[in-house]
N, C-alpha and C positions, 0 to 999 in steps of 0.2 A: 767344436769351435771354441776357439779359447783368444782372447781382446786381451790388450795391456792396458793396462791403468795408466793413460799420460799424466794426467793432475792429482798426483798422490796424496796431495795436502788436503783438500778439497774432499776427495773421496771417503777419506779415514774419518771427516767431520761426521758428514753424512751418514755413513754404515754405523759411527758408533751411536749416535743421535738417534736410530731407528732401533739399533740393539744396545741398551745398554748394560745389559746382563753380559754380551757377549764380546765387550769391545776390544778390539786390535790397535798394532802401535803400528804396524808395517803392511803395504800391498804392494803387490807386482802384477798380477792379473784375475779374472775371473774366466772360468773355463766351465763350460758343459760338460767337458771330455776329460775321463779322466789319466785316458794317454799323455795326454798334455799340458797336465798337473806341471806346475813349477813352485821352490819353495814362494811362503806369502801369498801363494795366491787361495782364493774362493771357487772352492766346488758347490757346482748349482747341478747336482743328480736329475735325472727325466728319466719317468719309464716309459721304453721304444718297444716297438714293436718283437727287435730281436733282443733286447736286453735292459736290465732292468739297472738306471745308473745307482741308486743307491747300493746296491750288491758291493759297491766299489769304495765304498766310503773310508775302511779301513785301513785299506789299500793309499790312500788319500793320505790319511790322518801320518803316515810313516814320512811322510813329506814336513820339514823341515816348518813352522808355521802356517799353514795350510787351516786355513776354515771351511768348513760343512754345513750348508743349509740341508736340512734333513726333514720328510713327511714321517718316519722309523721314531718310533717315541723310546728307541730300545735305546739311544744317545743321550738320554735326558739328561744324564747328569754329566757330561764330557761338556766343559764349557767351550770346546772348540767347536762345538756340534751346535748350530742354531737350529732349535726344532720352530718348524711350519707347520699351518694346515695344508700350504697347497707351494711349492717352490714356485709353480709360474705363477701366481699372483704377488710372491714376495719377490720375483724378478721384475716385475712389473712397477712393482712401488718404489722399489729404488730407483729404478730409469725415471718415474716421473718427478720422486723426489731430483733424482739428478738433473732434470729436465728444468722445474721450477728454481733450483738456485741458479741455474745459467740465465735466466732468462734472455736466451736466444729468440729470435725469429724463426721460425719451423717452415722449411718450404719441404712439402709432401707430393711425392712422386708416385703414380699409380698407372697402369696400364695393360693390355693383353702382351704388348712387345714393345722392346724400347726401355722399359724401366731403367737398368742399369746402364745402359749407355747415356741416357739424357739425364740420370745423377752425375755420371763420372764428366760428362761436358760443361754443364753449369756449375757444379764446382771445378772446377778447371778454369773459365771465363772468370768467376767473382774472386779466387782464392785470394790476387796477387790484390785486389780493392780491398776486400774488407778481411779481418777475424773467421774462417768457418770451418764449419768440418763438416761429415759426410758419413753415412751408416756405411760401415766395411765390407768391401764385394756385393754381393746379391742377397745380404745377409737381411731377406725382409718380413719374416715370419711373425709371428707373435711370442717364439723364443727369442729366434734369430736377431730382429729390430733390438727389443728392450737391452741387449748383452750389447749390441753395438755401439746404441747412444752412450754409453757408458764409455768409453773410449774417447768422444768430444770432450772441449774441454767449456771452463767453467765461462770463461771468459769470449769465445766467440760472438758474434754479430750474427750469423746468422747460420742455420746446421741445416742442411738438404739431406732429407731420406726417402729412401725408397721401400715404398709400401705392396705386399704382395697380396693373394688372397688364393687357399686351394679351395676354401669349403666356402660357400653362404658368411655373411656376417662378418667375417674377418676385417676386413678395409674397417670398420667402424670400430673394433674392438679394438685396433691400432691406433685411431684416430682418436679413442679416449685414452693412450698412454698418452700420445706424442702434440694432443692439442694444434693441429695446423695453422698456421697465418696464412702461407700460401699453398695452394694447390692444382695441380695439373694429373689429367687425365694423357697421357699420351694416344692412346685408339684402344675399342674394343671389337675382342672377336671371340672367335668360339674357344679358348686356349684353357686347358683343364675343366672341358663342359661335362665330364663324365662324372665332377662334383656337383654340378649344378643343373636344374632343369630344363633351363634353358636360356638362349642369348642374352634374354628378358632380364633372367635370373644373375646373368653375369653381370650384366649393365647396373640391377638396382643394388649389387654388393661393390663394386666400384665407386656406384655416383656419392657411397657415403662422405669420400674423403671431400665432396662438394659442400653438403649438407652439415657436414660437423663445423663448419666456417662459422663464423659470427659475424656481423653485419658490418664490420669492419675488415674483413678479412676479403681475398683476393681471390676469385677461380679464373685459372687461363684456360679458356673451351678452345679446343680445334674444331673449326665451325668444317670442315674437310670430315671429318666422323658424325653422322646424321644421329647418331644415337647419343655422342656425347652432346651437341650441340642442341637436343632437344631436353637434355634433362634441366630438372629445375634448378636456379641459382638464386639463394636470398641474399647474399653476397655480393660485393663490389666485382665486374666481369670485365675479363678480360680477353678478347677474341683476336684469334689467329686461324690463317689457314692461305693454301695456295689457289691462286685466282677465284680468291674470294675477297672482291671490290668492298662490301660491307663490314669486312673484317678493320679490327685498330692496326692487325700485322698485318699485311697482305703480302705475300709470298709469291713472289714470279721467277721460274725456272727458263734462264736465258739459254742457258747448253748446260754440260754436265760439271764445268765446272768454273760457273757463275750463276749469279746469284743476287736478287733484288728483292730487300725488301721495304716496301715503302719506296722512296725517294734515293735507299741507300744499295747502292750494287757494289759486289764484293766478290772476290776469287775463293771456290773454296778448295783452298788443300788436295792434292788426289785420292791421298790415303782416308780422306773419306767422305769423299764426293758422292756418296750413296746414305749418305746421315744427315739430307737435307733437311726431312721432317724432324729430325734434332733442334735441327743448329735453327730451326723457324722457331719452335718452342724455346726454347732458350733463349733467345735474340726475345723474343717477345717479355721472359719474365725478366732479363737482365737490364734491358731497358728501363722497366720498371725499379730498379736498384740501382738506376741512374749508372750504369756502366757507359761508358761513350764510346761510341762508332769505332774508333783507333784502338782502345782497349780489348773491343769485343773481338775486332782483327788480330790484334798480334797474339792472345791470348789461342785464337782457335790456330793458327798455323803453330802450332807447337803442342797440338793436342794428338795425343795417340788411342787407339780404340782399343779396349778391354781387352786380354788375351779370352780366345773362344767366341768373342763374337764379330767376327768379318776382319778380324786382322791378318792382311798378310804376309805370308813367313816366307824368305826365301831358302829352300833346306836342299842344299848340294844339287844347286841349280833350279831347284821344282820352285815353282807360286803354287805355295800352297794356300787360301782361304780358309781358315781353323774359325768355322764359325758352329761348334759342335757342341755348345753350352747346351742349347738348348730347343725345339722346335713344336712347334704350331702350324694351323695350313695358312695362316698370315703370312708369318714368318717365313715359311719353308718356302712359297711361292715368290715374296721379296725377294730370298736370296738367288733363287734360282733366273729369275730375271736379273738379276745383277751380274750373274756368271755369263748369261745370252747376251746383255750388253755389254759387254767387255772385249776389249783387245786381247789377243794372244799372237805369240811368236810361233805357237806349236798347237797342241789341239786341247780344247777344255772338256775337261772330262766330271762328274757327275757323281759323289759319291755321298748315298742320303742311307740315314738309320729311319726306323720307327717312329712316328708320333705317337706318344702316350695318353692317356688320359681323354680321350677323344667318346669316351663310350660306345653310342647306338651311330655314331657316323663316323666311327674310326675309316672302318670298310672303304665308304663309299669318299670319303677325303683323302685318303691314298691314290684310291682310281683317278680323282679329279688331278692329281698331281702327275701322274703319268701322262692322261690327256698335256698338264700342261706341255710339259718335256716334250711331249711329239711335236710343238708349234715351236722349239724353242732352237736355239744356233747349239747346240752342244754336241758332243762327238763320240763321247763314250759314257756309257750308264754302269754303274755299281752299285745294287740296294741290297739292304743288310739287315734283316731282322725276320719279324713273322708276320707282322700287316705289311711290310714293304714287297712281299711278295704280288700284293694284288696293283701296286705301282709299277712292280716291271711287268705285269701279264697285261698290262695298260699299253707298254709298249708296242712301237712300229718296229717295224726292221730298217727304220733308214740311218741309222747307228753305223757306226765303224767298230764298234762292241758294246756289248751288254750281257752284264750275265748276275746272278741274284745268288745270293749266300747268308746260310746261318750259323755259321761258323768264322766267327774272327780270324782265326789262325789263318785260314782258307783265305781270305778275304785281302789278310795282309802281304800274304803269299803272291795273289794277282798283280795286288799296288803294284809290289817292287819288279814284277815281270812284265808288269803294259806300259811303266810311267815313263816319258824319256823327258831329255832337258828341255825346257823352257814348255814346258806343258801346264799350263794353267789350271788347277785344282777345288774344287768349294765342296767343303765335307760340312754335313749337319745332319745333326736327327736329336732326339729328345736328352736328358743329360746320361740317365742310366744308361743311351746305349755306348758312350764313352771310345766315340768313335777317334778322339786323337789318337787312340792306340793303333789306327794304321798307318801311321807315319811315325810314330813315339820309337 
């Protein structure tokens, strides 16, 4: 992952303010990676699992101005070498350094599914009203985040990020770089419970980005998620959700594409008339940022959805739905009812990878995915991995095809033999299993 520096001037304050044994006159970017070293820019090393980035340092330094933050005290004397105790918390202090001289408003985004689509729509809605920015793709880790705020600039009104969590505790150790104003939970579910103990366990490492507020500070609950809507808020609250009368948003689904909320009914867009539980959260926080009804309109008919997750592609005649980011049995059951409700000109066909990280109910949430499939309008089945196996022995035979593979090659081979034109398509499975490659 490697970010470009938009506010050069701003930045070189900052880094040399923080080092000034080590200070620089020029930036271009800061990179994890050191494939993607360019000259000027900061290498931030991390030892991974299959490799260890400061090995690379030297490799680095051949690069034309290039700085090294280094944990190796064997650089000590190279002034281009910042020695650390720990690179992620020196990653850390600069984003919040950089964080306090913007003083931006923080709206934190946290959720089991949804994250990165309901950042990229609320910034999208506010961009053309105020100053903002926005953490870069899905980049929401406790590397990932800190490298991206860095990329905002100094001057923004207000910076919307998306906050992830794989293990316990995360949401909160984010939420003390990034200090929220505002925050939304989008839903939770079981989605990487194979780090966590349980749904419980999910719930009380999410509800942080709730509880890190200050009593001035905003939480928007989806009172439609019984688990968000129960946790504590000392916070100023703000409730949404659909036909839910009690709510401040209250959300009524007219047909599939319209849309009431409150007093205010509105057409929403085709291309993604399946992202209403978005555009409900967003309409609720945007409201609040005083966007007006007209604005919140023209801004969303011009909004397009994330590559990889539900957008889709027309590829030498196929609708294909490239929704292969990522999956969950949330998620993976959304989309597959999206594929059952859908039009086609030809037949919709079914193509799912793996869910990961599932643990002790991988098993038995594949099965439940198969049962669904058998209730559901689709025509041809494709499952692709090692637990998706127990998703097709789930199946019926009331299929026009179905047949299961762990072999890509094989897999890709079928596509191109069963697909014909105007055949309707929705590919997903978890990201490793990197299923655009049967269409790529």
């Amino acid at each position: 992952m490697r970010i470009k520096i938009e506010d050069k001037e701003n930045f070189l304050e900052i880094f040399n303010q923080i080092y000034p044994n080590n200070k620089i006159e020029k930036i271009n970017g800061v990179s994890i990676d050191s494939r993607l070293i360019e000259n000027n820019d900061i290498f931030i090393p991390f030892k991974g699992v299959l490799f260890d980035g400061n090995q690379f340092i030297d490799s680095v330094l051949e690069k034309k101005g290039t700085i090294c933050l280094s944990e190796n005290n064997r650089f000590i004397n190279n002034n281009r070498v910042v020695s650390t105790s720990s690179n992620k918390q020196a990653l850390s202090n600069l984003s919040q350094t950089w964080l306090q001289k913007m003083g931006s408003k923080i709206i934190a985004i946290t959720g089991s599914n949804g994250k990165t689509t309901t950042k990229e729509l609320l910034y999208h809605i506010i961009k053309d009203k105020y100053r903002c920015g926005k953490s870069k793709d899905n980049h929401n880790s406790t590397i990932g985040l800190p490298l991206s705020i860095l990329n905002c600039k100094i001057n923004d009104k207000y910076t919307v990020l998306e906050l992830g969590a794989n293990q316990p505790g995360e949401i909160k150790d984010l939420c003390e770089i990034v200090k929220p104003d505002l925050s939304l939970i989008t839903n939770i579910s079981n989605a990487h419970i194979e780090n966590f103990k349980s749904l419980q366990d999910i719930a009380k490492t999410k509800s942080a980005i709730f509880s890190c507020l200050d009593k001035n500070g905003i939480a928007f609950v989806n009172l439609n998620d019984k688990i968000i809507s129960n946790l504590p808020i000392k916070s100023n609250k703000v409730t949404f959700g659909f036909n839910e009368p009690k709510a401040q948003y209250n959300g009524i689904i007219i047909n599939k594409n319209k849309l009431k909320i409150n007093n205010f009914e509105f057409i929403v867009p085709d291309n993604i008339s399946h992202l209403k539980e978005a555009i409900l959260a967003v309409y609720a926080i945007s409201k609040n940022l005083n966007v007006k009804d007209d604005e919140f309109i023209n801004a969303l008919k011009t909004f397009s959805v994330p590559g990889g997750r539900g957008k889709i592609k027309n590829i030498n005649g196929l609708n294909i739905i490239d929704d292969a980011y990522n999956a969950n049995p949330a998620s993976m059951k959304f989309g597959i009812e999206r594929l059952s409700s859908m039009k086609s000109n030809n037949r919709k066909i079914l193509i799912i990878g793996d869910m990961l990280e599932l643990g002790e109910s991988s098993i038995d949430e594949h099965i439940k995915i198969g049962s669904l499939i058998n209730s559901l309008d689709i025509d041809i089945v494709l499952t692709f991995g090692d637990t998706t196996q127990f998703t097709f022995k789930e199946l019926n035979n009331n299929f026009i095809y179905k047949k299961h593979f762990t072999d890509i090659k094989h897999l890709k081979k079928c596509f191109n033999e069963t697909v014909k034109q105007d055949d309707l398509i929705y590919i997903k499975g978890s990201r490793s299993m990197e299923l655009e490659r049967v269409y790529n």
